[in-house]
NUGU-915830 format. One record per atom (N, C-alpha, C): residue number from 1; z, x, y; atom name. Coordinates in nm, 3 decimals. Atoms other than C-alpha are relative to their C-alpha. Last residue first. Layout:
<r><num>NUM</num><z>Z</z><x>X</x><y>Y</y><atome>CA</atome></r>
...
***
This chain:
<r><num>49</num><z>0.031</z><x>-0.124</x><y>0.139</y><atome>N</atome></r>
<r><num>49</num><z>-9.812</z><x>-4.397</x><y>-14.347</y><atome>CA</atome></r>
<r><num>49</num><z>-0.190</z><x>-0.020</x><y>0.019</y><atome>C</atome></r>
<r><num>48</num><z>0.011</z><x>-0.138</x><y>-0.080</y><atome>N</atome></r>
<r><num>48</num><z>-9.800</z><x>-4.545</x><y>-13.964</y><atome>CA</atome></r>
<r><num>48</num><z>-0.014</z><x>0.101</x><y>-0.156</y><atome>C</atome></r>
<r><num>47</num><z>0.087</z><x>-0.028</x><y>-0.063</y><atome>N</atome></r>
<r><num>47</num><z>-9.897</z><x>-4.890</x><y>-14.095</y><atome>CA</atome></r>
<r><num>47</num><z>-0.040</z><x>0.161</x><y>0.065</y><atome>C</atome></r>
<r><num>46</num><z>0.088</z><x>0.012</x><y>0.112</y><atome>N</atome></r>
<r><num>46</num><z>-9.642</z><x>-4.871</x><y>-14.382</y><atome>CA</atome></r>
<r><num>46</num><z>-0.127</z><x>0.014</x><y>0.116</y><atome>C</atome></r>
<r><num>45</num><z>0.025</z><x>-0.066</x><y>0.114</y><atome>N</atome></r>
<r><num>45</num><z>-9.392</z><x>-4.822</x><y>-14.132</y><atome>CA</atome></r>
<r><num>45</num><z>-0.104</z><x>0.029</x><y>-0.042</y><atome>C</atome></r>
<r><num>44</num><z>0.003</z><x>-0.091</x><y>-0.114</y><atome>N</atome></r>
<r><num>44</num><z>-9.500</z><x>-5.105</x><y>-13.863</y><atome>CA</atome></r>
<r><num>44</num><z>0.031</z><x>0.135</x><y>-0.079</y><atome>C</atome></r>
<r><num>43</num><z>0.141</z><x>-0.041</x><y>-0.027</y><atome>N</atome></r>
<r><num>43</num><z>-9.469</z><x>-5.319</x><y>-14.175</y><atome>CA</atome></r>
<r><num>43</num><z>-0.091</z><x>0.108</x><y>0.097</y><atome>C</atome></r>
<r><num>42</num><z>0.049</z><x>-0.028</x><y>0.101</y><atome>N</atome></r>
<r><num>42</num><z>-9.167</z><x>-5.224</x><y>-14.239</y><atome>CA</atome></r>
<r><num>42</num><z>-0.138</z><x>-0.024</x><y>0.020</y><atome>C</atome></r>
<r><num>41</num><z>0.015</z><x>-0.096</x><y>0.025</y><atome>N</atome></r>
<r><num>41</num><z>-9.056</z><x>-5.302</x><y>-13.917</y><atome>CA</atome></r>
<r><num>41</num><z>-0.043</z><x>0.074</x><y>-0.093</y><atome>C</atome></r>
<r><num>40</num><z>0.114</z><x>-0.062</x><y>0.063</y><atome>N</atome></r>
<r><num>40</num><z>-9.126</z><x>-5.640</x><y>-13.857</y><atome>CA</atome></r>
<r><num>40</num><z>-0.031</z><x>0.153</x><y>-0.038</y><atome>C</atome></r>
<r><num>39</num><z>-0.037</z><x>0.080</x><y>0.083</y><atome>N</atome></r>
<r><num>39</num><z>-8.795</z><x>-5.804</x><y>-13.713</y><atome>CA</atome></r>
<r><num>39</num><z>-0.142</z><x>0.086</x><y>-0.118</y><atome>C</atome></r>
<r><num>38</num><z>0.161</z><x>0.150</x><y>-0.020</y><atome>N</atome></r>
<r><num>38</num><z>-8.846</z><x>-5.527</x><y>-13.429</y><atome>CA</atome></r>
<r><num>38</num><z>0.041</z><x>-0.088</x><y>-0.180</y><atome>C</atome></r>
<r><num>37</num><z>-0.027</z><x>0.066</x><y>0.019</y><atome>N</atome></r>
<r><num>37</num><z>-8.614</z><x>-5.230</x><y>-13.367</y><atome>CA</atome></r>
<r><num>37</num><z>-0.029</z><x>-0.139</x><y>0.003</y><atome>C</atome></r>
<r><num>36</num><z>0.039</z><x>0.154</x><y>-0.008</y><atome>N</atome></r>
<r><num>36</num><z>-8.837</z><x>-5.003</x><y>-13.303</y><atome>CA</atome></r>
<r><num>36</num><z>0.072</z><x>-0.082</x><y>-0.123</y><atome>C</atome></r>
<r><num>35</num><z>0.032</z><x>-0.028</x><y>-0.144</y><atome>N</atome></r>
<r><num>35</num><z>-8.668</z><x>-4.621</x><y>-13.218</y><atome>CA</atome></r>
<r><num>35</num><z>-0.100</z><x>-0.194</x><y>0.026</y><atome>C</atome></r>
<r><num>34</num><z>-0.077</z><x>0.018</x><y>-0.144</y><atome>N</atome></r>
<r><num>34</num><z>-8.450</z><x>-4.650</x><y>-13.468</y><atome>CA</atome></r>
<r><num>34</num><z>-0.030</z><x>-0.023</x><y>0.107</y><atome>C</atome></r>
<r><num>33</num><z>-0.128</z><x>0.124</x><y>0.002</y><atome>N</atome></r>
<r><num>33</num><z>-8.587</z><x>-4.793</x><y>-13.751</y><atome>CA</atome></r>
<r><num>33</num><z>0.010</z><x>0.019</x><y>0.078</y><atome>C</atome></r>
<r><num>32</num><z>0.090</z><x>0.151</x><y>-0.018</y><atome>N</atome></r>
<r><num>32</num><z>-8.928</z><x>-4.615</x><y>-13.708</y><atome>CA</atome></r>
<r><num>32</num><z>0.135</z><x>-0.073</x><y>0.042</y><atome>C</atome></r>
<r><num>31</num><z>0.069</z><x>-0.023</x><y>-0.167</y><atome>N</atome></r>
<r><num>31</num><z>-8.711</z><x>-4.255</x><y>-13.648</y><atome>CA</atome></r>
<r><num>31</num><z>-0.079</z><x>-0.179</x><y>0.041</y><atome>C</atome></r>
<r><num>30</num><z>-0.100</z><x>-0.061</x><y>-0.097</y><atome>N</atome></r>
<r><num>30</num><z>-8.520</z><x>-4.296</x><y>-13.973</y><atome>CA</atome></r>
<r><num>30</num><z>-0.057</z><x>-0.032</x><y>0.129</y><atome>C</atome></r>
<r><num>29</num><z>0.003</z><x>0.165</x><y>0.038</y><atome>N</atome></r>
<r><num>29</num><z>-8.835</z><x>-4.419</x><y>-14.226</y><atome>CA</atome></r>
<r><num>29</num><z>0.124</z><x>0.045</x><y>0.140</y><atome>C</atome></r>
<r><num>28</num><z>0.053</z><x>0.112</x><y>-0.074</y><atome>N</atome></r>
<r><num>28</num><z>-9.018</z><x>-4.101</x><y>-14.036</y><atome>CA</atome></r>
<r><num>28</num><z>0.043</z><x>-0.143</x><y>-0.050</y><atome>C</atome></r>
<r><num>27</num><z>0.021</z><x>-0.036</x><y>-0.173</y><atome>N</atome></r>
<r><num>27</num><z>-8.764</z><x>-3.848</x><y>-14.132</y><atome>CA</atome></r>
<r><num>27</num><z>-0.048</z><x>-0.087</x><y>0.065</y><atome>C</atome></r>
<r><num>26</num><z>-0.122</z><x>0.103</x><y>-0.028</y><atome>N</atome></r>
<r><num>26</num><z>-8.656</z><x>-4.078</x><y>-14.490</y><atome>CA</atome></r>
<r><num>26</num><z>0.015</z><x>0.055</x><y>0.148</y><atome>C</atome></r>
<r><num>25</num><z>0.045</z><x>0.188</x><y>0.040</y><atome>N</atome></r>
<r><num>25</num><z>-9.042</z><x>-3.983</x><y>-14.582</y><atome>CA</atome></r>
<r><num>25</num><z>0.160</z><x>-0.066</x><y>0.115</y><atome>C</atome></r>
<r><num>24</num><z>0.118</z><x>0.050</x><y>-0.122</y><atome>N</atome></r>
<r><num>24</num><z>-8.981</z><x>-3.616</x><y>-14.428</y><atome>CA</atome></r>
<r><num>24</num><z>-0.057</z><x>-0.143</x><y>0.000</y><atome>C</atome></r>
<r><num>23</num><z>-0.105</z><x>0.005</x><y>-0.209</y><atome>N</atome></r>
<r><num>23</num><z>-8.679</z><x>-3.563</x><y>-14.622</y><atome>CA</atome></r>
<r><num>23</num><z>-0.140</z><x>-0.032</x><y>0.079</y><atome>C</atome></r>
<r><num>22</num><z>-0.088</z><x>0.121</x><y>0.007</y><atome>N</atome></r>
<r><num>22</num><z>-8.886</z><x>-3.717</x><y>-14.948</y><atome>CA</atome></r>
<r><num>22</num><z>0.082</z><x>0.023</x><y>0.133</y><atome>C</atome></r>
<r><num>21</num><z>0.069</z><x>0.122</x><y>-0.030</y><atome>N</atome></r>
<r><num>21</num><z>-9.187</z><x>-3.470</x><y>-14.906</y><atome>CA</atome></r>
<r><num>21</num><z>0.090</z><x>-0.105</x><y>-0.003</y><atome>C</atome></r>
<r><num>20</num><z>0.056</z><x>-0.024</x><y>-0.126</y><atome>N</atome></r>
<r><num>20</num><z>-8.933</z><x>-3.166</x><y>-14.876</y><atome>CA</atome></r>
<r><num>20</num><z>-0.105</z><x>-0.103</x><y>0.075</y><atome>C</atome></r>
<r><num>19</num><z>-0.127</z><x>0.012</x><y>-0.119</y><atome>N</atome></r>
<r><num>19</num><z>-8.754</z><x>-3.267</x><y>-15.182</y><atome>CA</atome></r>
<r><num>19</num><z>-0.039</z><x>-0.013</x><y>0.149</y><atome>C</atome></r>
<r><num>18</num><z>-0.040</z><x>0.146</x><y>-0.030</y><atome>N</atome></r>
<r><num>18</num><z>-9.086</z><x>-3.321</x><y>-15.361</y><atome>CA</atome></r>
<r><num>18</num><z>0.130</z><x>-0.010</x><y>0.074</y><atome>C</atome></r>
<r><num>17</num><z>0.042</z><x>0.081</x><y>-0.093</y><atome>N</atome></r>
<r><num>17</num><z>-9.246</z><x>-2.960</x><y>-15.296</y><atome>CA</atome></r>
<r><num>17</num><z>0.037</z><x>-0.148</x><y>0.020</y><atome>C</atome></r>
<r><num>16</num><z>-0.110</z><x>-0.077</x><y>-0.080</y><atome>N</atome></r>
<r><num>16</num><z>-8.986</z><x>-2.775</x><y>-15.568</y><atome>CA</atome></r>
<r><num>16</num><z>-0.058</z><x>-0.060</x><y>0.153</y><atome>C</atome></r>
<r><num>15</num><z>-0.121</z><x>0.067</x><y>-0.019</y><atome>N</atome></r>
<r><num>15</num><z>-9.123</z><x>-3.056</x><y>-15.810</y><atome>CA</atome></r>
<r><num>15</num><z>0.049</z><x>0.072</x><y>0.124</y><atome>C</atome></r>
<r><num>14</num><z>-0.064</z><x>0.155</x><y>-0.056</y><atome>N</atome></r>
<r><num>14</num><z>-9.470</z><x>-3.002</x><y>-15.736</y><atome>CA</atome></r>
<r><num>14</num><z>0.131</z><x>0.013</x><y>-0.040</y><atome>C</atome></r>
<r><num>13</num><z>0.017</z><x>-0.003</x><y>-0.187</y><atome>N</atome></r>
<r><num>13</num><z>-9.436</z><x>-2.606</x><y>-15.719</y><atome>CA</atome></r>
<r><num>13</num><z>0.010</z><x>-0.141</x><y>0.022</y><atome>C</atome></r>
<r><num>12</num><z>-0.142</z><x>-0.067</x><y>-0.059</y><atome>N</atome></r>
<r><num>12</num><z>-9.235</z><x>-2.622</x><y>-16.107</y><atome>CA</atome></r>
<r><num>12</num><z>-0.091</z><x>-0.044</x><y>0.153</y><atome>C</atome></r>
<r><num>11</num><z>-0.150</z><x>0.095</x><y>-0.019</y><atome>N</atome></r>
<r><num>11</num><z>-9.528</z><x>-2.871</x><y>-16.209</y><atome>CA</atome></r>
<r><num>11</num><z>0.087</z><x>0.044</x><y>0.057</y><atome>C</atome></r>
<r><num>10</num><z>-0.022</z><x>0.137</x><y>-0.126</y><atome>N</atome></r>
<r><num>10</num><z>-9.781</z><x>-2.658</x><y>-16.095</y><atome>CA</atome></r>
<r><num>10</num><z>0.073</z><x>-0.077</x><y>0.017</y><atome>C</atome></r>
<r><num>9</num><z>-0.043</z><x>-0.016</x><y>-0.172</y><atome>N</atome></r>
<r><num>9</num><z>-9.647</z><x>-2.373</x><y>-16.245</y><atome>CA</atome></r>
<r><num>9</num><z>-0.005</z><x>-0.086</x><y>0.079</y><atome>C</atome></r>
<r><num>8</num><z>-0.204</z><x>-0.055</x><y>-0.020</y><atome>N</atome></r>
<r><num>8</num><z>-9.584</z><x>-2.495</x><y>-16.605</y><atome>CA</atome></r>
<r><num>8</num><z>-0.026</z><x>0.062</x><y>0.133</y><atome>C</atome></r>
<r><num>7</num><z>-0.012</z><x>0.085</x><y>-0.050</y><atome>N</atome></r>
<r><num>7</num><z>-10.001</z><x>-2.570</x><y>-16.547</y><atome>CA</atome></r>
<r><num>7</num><z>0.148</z><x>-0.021</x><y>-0.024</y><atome>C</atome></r>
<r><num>6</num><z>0.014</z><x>0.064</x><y>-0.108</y><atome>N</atome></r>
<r><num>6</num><z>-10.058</z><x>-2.282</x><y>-16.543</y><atome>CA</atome></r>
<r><num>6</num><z>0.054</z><x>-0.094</x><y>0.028</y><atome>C</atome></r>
<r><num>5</num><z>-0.073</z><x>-0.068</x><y>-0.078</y><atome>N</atome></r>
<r><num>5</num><z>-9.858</z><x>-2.111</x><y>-16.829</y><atome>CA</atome></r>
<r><num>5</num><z>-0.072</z><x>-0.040</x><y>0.153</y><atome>C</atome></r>
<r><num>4</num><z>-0.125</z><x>0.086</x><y>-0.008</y><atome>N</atome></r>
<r><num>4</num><z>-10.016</z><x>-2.413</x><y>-17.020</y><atome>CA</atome></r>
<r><num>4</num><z>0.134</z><x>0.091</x><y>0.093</y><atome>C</atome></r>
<r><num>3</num><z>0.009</z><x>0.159</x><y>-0.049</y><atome>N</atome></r>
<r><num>3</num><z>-10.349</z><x>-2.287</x><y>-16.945</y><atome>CA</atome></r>
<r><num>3</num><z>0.107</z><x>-0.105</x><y>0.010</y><atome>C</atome></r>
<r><num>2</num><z>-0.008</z><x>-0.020</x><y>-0.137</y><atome>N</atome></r>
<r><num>2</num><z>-10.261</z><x>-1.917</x><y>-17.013</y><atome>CA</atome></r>
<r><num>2</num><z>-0.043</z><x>-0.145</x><y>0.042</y><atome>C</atome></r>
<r><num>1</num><z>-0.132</z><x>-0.039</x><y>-0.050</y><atome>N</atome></r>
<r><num>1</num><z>-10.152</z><x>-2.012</x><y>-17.373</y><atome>CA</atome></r>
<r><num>1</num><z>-0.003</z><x>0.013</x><y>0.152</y><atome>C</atome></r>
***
């Protein structure tokens, strides 16, 4: 019982931590676009993950 009352937490903290990892994904997809506007940007992206 206390093993599944763990791990029912981790899931609740990952999910309540994925909002906060997705604004910060569409923070740096945002900032790449804008600030290099280059035919190659995605890759330039993916290089900076």
């Amino acid at each position: 019982m206390r093993i599944a009352q763990s791990v029912a937490h981790n899931i609740v903290q990952l999910f309540r931590a994925f909002p906060v990892l997705l604004e910060s994904l569409e923070m740096l997809y945002l900032f790449v676009f804008s600030h290099y506007p280059t035919q190659n940007r995605f890759a330039l992206l993916l290089e900076m993950l």
